[in-house]
Steps between C-alpha positions, in 0.01 A plus 500: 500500500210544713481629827556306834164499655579612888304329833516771762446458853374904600633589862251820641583605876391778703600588884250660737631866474486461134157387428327796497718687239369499162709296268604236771204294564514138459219572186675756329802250513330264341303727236823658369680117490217340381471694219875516422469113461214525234704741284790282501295210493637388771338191669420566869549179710420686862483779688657496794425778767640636830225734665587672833918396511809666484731417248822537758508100495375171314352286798221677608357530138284231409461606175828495399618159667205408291687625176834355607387157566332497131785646299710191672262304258518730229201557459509801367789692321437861559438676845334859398465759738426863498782639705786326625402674882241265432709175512730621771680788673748282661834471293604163636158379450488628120814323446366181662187453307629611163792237579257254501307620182824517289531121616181461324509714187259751645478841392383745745353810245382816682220679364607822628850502490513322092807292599483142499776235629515329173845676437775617705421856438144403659660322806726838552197705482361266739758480748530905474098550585528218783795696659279873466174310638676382815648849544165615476384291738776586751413856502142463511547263823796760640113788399291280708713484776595884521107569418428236859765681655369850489156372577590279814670916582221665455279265735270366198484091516740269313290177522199437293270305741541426867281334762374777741405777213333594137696664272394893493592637170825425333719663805282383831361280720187511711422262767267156415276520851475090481874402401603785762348319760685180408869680559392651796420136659820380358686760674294516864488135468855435449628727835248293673556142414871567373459171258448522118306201514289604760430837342426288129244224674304792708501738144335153320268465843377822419450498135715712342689452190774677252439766233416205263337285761845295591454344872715638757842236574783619726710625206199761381482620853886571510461645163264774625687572800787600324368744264602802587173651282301464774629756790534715184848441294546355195775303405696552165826276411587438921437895584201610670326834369214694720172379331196765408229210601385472861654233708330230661692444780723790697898435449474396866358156460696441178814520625390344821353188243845571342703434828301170567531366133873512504558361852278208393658439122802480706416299747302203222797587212186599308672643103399844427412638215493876570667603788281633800511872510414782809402807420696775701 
């Protein structure tokens, strides 16, 4: 009897810590599937590709809505991948999407891992993987945060870009003369005129404009005022930790901004997002 021939959809995905590790770019993906398909002579229908995205949930990833929406058609009737970490590190989202390929007679094969969902000792591989790559991905999130933790402690920064500085090696901060100048208005401004708006139409009057050239509004004004960052703290899961960087502004007119924002979100109902914070 001869062999079914096999259309296979090829699902590559990479997330920004990952694509500078040898093995996990997008290309080497597709290389190592690619070739997988000619020696089984597989027929490749698509590649579909998620550069840049965590695999922690479905909606965000174009790629794979992409995938989903296509295997509803059947147009395809194998979804290869080379590791199931790949396709998803979230248990209730593994079970989701293979739900829906079952529905369709799709077999998800990993490259990797040689199991494939075409039998039930397949699917309890599958479900077994799924369950370790969502523990992995707990403990590498539970890492990150003990890693931010210990920095935010140690007075290195825990942001990656904020309006005011340059980043100064992978620890620092060092003051941006020009974007400096527009948080110092903001805060001079704002003890002076004691209105948001005010403070936003004089900081368009006078030209100036965010890190990535966004025009100053009420709510970007408030924003800056209530970073702690700039009288020198930085702010790590609601606790504030003695930064290395030089401040911009002494704690003095902080909390004094401080003092004036919450009387006034009080007195308009204004919603908060992060809670105004003085420095004692």
């Amino acid at each position: 009897m001869a062999k079914e021939k096999r259309c296979a959809a090829l699902y590559v995905r990479v997330s920004t810590q990952e694509q500078a590790i040898e093995g996990y770019s997008l290309a080497a993906q597709e290389r190592l599937l690619t070739d997988h398909c000619k020696q089984k002579r597989y027929e490749i229908y698509d590649i579909y590709r998620d550069e840049g995205i965590s695999a922690k949930d479905i909606k965000h990833r174009p790629g794979m809505l992409r995938l989903l929406e296509d295997a509803k058609q059947k147009k395809f009737d194998t979804v290869l991948i080379w590791k199931l970490s790949r396709f998803s590190r979230s248990m209730p989202n593994l079970v989701t999407v293979c739900e829906e390929l079952d529905r369709s007679n799709i077999m998800l094969v990993s490259y990797s891992e040689a199991f494939d969902s075409g039998t039930p000792a397949g699917r309890m591989v599958r479900s077994m993987l799924g369950t370790v790559a969502q523990f992995e991905r707990e403990v590498t999130g539970e890492n990150v945060i003990l890693a931010m933790w210990e920095r935010a402690r140690r007075g290195k920064r825990t942001c990656s870009e904020v309006l005011g500085y340059d980043l100064d090696g992978k620890d620092g901060l060092k003051i941006n003369d020009q974007e400096a100048e527009y948080v110092r208005f903001c805060f001079t401004a704002y003890l002076t005129y004691k209105c948001l708006s005010d403070v936003a139409k004089k900081a368009r009057e006078a030209g100036y404009r965010g890190k990535r050239g966004k025009i100053p509004s009420p709510y970007s004004i408030c924003t800056i005022l209530s970073r702690p960052i700039y009288c020198g703290y930085n702010r790590f899961q609601g606790k504030l930790y003695k930064g290395n960087h030089k401040p911009l502004v002494s704690v003095d007119t902080y909390n004094r901004v401080q003092a004036l924002l919450k009387r006034q979100g009080k007195t308009v109902g204004r919603h908060r997002i992060d809670p105004f914070t003085t420095i004692h």
